[in-house]
C-alpha positions as CSV (number, residue, x, y, z in Angstrom):
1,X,6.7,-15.9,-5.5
2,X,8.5,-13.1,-7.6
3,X,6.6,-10.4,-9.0
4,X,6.4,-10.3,-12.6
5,X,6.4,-6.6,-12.9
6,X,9.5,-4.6,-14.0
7,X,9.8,-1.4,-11.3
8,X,9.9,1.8,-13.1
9,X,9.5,5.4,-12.3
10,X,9.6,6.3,-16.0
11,X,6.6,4.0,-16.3
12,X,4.6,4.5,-13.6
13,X,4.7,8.4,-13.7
14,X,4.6,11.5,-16.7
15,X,6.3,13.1,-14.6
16,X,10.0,14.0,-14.6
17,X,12.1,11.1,-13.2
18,X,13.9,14.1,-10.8
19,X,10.8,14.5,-9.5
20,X,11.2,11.5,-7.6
21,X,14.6,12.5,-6.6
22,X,13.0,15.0,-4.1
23,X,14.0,15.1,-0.4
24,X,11.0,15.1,1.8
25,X,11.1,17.3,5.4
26,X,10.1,14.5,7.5
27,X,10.2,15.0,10.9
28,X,12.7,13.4,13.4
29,X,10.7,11.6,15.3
30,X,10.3,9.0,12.4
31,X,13.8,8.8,11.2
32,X,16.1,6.5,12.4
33,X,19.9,6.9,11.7
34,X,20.9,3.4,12.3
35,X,18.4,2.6,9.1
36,X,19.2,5.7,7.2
37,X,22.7,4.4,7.6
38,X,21.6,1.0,6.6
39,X,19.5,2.4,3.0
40,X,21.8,4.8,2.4
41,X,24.7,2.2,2.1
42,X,22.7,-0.2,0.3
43,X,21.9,2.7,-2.3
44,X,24.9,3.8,-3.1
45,X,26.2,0.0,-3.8
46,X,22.8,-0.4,-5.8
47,X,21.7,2.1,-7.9
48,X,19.9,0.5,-10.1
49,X,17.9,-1.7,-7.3
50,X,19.0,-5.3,-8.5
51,X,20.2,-6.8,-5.1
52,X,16.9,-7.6,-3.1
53,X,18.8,-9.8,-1.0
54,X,18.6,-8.9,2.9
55,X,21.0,-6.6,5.2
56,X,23.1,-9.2,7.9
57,X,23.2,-7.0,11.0
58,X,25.1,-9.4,13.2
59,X,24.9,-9.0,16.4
60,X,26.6,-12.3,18.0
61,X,23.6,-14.5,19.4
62,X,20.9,-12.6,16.8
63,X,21.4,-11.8,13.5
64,X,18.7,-9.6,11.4
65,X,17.8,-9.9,8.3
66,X,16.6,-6.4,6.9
67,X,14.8,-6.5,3.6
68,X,16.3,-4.8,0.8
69,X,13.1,-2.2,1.0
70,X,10.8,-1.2,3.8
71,X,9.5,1.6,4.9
72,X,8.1,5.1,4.1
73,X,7.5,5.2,0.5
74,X,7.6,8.5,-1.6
75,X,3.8,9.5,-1.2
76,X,3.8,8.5,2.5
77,X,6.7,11.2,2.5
78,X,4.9,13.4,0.6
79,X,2.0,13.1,2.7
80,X,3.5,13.7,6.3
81,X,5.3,16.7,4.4
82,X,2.7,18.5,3.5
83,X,0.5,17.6,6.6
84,X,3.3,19.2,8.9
85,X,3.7,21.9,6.9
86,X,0.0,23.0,6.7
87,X,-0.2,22.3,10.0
88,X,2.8,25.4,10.7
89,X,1.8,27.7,8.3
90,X,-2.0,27.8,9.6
91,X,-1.7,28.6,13.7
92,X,-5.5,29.3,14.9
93,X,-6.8,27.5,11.9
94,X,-9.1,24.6,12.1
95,X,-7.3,21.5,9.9
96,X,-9.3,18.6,9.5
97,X,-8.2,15.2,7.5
98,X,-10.9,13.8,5.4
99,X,-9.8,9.9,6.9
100,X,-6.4,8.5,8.1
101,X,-3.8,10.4,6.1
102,X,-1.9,7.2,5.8
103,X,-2.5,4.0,7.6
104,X,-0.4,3.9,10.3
105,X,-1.8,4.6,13.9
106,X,1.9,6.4,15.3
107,X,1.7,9.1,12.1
108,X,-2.3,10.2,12.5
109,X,-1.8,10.0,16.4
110,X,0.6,12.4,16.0
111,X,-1.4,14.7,13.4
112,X,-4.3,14.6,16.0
113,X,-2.5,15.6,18.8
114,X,-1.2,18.0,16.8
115,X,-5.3,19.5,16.1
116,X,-5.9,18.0,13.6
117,X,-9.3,16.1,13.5
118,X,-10.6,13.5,11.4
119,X,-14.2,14.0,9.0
120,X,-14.2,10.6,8.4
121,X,-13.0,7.0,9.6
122,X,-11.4,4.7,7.1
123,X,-14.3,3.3,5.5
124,X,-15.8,6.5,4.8
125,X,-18.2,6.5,7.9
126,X,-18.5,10.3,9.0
127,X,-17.7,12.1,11.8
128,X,-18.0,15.1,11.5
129,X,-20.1,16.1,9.6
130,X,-19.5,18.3,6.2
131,X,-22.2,20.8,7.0
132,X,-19.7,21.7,10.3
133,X,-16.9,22.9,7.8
134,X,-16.4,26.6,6.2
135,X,-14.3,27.7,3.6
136,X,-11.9,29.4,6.7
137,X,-11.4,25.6,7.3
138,X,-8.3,23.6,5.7
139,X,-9.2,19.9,4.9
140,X,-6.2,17.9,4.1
141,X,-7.2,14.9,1.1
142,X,-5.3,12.1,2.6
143,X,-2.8,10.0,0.3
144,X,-5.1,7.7,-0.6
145,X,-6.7,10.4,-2.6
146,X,-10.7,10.5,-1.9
147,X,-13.9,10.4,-4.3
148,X,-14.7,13.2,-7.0
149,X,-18.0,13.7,-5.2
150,X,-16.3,14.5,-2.2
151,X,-13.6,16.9,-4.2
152,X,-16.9,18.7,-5.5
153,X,-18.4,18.9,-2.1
154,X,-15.7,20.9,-0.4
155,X,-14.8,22.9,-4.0
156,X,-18.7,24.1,-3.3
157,X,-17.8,24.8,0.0
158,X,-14.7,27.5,-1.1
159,X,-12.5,25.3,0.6
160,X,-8.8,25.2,-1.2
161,X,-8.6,21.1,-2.0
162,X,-5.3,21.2,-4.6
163,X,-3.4,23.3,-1.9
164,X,-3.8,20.6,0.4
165,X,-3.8,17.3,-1.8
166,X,-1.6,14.8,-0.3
167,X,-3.0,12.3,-2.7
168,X,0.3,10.1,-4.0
169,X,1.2,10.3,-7.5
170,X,1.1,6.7,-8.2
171,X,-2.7,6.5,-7.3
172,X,-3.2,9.5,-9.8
173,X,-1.3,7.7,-12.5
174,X,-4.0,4.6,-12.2
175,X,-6.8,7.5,-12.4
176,X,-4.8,9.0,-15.8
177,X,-4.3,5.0,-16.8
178,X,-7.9,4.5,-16.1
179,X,-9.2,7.8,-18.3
180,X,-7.1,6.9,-21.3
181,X,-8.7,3.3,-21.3
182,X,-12.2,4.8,-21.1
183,X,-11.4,7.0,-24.1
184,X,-11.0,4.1,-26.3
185,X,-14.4,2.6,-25.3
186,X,-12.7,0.0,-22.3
187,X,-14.7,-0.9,-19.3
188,X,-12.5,-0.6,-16.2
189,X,-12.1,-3.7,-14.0
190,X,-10.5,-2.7,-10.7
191,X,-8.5,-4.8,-8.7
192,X,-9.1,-3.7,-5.2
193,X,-10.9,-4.0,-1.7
194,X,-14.1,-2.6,-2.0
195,X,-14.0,-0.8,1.1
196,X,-10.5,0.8,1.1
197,X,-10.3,4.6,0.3
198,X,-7.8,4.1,-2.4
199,X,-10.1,1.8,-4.1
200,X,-13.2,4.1,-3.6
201,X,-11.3,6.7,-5.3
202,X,-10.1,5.0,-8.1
203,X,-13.8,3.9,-9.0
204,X,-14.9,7.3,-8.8
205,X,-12.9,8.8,-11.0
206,X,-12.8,5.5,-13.1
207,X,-16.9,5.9,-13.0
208,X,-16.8,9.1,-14.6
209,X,-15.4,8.3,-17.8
210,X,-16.7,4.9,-18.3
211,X,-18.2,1.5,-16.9
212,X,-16.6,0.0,-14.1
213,X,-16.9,-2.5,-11.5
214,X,-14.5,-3.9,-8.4
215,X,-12.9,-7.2,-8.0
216,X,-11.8,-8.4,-4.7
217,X,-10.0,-11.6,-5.5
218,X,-9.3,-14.2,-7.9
219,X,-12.5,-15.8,-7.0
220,X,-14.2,-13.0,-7.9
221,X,-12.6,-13.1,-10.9
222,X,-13.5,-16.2,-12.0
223,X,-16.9,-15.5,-11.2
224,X,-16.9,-12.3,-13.4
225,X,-15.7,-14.5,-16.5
226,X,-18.7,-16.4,-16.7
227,X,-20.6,-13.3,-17.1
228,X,-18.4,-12.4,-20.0
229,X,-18.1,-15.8,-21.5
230,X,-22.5,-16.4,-20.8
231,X,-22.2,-19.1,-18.9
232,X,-24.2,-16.9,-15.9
233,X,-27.4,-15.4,-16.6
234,X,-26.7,-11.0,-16.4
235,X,-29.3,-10.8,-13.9
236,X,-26.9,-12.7,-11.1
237,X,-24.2,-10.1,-11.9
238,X,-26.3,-7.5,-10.0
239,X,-26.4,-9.8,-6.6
240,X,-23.1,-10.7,-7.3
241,X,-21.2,-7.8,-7.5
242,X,-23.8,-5.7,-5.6
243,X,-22.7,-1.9,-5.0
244,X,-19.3,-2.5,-7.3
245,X,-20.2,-1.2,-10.8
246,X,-21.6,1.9,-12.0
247,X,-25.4,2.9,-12.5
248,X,-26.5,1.7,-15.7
249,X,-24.3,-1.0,-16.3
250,X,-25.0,-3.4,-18.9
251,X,-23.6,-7.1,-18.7
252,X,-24.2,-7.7,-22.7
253,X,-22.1,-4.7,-23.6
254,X,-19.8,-3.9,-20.5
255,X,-18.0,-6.6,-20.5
256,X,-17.2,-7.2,-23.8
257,X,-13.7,-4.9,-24.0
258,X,-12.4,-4.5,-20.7
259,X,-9.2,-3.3,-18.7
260,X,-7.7,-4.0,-15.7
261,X,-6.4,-1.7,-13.4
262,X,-5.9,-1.8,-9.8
263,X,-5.4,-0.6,-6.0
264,X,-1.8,0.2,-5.9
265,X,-0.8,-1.5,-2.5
266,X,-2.3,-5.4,-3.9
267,X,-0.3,-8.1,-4.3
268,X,2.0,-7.7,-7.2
269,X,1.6,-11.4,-8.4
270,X,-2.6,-11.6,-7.5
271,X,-3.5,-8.9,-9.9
272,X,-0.7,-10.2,-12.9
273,X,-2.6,-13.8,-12.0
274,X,-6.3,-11.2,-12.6
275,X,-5.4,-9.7,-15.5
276,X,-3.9,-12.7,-17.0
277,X,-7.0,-14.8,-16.4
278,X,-9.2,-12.5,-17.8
279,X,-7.4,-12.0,-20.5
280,X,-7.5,-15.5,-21.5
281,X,-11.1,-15.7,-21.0
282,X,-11.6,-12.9,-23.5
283,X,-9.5,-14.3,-25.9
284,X,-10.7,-17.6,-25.9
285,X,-14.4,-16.8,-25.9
286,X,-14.0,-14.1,-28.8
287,X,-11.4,-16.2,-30.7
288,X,-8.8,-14.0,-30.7
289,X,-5.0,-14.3,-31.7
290,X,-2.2,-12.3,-30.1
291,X,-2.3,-9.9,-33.1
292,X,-5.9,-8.6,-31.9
293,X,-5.9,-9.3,-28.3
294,X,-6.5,-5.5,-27.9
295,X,-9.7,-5.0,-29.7
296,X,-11.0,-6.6,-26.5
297,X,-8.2,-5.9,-23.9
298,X,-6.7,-2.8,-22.7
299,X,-2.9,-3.2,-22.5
300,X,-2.8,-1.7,-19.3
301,X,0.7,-3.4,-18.0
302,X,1.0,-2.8,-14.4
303,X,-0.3,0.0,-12.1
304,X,0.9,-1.6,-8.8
305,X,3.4,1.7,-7.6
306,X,7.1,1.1,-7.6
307,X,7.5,1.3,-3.8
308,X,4.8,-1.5,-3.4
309,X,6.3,-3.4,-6.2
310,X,10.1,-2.9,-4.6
311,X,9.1,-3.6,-0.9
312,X,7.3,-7.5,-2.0
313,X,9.9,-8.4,-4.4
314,X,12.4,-7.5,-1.1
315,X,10.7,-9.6,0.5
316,X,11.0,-12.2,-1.8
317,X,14.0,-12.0,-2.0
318,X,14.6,-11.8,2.1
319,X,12.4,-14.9,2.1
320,X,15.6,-16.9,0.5
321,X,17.5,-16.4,3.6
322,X,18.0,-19.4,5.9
323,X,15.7,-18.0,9.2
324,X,13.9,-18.6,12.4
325,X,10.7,-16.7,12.0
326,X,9.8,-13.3,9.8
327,X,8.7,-10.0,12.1
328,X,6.8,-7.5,9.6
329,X,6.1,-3.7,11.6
330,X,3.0,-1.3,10.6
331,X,-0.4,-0.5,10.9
332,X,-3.1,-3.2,11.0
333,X,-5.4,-1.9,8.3
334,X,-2.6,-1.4,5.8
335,X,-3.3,-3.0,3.0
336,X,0.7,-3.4,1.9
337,X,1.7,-4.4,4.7
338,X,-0.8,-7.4,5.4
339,X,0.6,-8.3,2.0
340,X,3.8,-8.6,3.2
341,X,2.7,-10.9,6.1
342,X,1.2,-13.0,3.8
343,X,3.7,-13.7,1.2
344,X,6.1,-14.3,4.7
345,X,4.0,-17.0,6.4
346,X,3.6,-19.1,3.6
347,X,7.4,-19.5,4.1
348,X,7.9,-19.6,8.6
349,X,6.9,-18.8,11.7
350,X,5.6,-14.7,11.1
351,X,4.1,-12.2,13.3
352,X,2.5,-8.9,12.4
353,X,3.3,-6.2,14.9
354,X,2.9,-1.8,14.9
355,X,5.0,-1.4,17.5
356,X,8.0,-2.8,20.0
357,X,5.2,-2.7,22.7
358,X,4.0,-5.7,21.3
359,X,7.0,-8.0,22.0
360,X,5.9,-8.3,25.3
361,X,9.3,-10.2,26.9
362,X,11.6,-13.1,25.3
363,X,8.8,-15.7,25.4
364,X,5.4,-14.0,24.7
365,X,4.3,-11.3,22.0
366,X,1.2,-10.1,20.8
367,X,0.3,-11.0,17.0
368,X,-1.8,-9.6,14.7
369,X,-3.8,-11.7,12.1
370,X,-3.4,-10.2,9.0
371,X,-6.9,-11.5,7.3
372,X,-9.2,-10.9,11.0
373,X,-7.0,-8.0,12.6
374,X,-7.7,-10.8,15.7
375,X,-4.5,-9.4,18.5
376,X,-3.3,-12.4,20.8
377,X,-0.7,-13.2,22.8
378,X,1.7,-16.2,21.7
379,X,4.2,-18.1,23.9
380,X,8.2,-19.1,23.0
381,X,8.4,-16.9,20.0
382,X,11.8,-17.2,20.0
383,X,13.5,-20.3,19.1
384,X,15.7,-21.3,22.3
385,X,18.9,-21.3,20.4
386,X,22.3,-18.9,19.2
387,X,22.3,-17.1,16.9
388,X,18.9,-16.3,16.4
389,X,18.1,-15.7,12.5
390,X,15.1,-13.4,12.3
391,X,13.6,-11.5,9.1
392,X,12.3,-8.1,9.6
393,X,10.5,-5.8,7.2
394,X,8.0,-3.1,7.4
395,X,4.9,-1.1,5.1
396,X,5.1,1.8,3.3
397,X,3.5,3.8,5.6
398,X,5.6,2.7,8.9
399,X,8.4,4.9,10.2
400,X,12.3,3.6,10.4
401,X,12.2,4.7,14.1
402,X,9.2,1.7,15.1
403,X,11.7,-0.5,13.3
404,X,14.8,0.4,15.5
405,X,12.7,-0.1,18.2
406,X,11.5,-3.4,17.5
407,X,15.4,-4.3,16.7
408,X,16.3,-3.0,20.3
409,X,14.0,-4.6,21.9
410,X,15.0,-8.0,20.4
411,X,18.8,-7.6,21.1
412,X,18.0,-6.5,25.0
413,X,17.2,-10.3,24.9
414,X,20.4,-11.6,24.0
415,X,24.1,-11.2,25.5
416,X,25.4,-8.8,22.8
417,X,27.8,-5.7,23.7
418,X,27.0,-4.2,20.5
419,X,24.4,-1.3,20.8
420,X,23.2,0.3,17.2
421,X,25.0,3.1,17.1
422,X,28.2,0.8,16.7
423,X,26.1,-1.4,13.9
424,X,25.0,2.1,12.3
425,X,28.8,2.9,12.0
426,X,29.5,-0.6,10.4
427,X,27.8,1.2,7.5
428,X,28.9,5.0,7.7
């Protein structure tokens, strides 16, 4: 299940490509040196990323498999950057995050017992309320970026929103993406979870240069085509896709040049399969050869970031190697990372974890379902043989340091007299 998207940083950003080159003052207590080891290594025999196979850490009666790329991504770095930072350079200041500055529960744990409070949860519910903030205040946008309503709120407000933007560059290039489709008359379908901030942002800004409207899934998709094609009556849309499409829109005339964009951290290969479909539909219903595809569809190419893109084909690729079960590490509302559970069950055994608390001993550990965020506890997760082969990866917004950890605590299991310090040197 290989992406089709080619990773880019020259496509995916205006920006210049040393700007992604930037070394990000991450604090300690998410690094990890056996892993920074581990990437570094790989990086310098890989420069131009073509290897996704795993990295064998052999240690006698378990091996690991590491996927190619895990981890903190470059606005997740970004992010906890600038959070730390504001958080030093403001002492006596009240710092407030408008939701979860990236989801993973270690990282905004850490912000909060740091002072930092929270004006929102993660679906937008508030609480605290806006009318409590001043413009002495400092309110952190989080990296999902947030709504132009709420950028105009606290501008109003005197409150300083670009010196505190965490908001990752990726998301901002699907907001540019997004504006330049609008200017040549597109309607913009975005691929995304209705209720995720990312996706709430991206409609707003999408909303104010030009129709658009939210699809969740293929289904949905397939649904929306028999609006454009008339097989549905326009009045159904409304029902349909209630509270997912701008004021005023018009079936008739919406959806009759459209272009797709999307929420960065969804499945590579689900919105490629979107965009495909519709694309088809349009051409078929308006008769329409290759040569003029684009007076009805936006050549939008692929706004999925490069980390997203880099950490499923990884895993992809990790899924190739002969194994026992798949362990993927990070917080149960990211989006990524449930993607990466996914695309690793339909393969073997997997289980969805945010920490090594949750490998309770060498028989039992607590699982997370990826679609109902349901935890239980599951018995003989480990196959009762030598050498163990398990695959572990992570999201973009977990640290390397919950990933060592969930490696020591497998190879306490096992009889091995090699601790990671002496697997880190193995690639020193």
């Amino acid at each position: 299940m290989q992406p089709n998207f080619v990773p880019s940083l020259l496509f995916y950003s205006s920006k210049p490509i040393d700007h992604f080159m930037k070394k990000f003052q991450v604090p300690n207590i998410y690094r990890s040196s056996l892993i920074s080891a581990i990437k570094n290594k790989r990086k310098q025999e890989d420069k131009l990323k073509k290897d996704f196979t795993p990295t064998l850490l052999n240690f006698g009666p378990i091996h690991i498999y590491l996927a190619r790329h895990f981890g903190f991504c470059y606005g997740v770095e970004n992010a906890i950057e600038i959070a730390f930072r504001t958080i030093e350079e403001n002492p006596g200041k009240r710092i407030f995050l408008l939701s979860e500055m990236i989801h993973n529960p270690q990282v905004n744990a850490d912000l909060e017992a740091r002072g930092v409070r929270f004006l929102q949860d993660t679906y937008g519910n508030q609480i605290i309320p806006f009318e409590e903030i001043t413009q002495n205040d400092v309110v952190l946008i989080p990296a999902f970026g947030t709504t132009i309503e709420i950028e105009q709120l606290l501008s109003a407000k005197g409150i300083a929103i670009e010196k505190y933007n965490t908001t990752c560059p990726f998301v901002e290039k699907v907001w540019n993406r997004s504006e330049q489709i609008a200017a040549k008359g597109y309607t913009i379908v975005i691929h995304g979870k209705p209720k995720h901030e990312e996706t709430r942002a991206t409609f707003s800004h999408a909303s104010q240069h030009t129709s658009s409207l939210i699809v969740n899934d293929m289904k949905e998709a397939i649904e929306l085509a028999k609006y454009i094609t008339g097989e549905k009556q326009p009045e159904a849309f409304y029902e349909t896709f209630k509270n997912r499409y701008t004021e005023g829109f018009k079936v008739t005339e919406h959806l009759q040049r459209i272009g797709v964009v999307n929420q960065t951290t969804q499945l590579a290969s689900d919105t490629q399969a979107i965009s495909d479909f519709l694309r088809n539909v349009i051409k078929q219903h308006y008769n329409l050869s290759e040569e003029n595809i684009s007076e009805r569809f936006a050549d939008t190419r692929d706004t999925l970031c490069y980390a997203t893109n880099d950490n499923q084909t990884a895993v992809s690729g990790m899924l190739e190697t002969d194994a026992d079960l798949a362990i993927v590490v990070g917080g149960y509302n990211s989006s990524n990372t449930s993607h990466l559970v996914e695309l690793c069950e339909a393969k073997l055994p997997t289980y969805f974890i945010n920490n090594a608390n949750k490998i309770v001993n060498q028989g039992e550990i607590i699982d997370c379902n990826w679609r109902t965020k349901e935890q239980k506890t599951l018995q003989n997760f480990l196959p009762n043989k030598q050498p163990v082969k398990i695959l572990i990866t992570s999201g973009a917004s977990c640290p390397d340091m919950l990933v060592e950890e969930v490696i020591e605590k497998l190879i306490s299991f096992f009889p091995t007299n090699l601790s990671l310090e002496e697997m880190a040197e193995k690639f020193r």
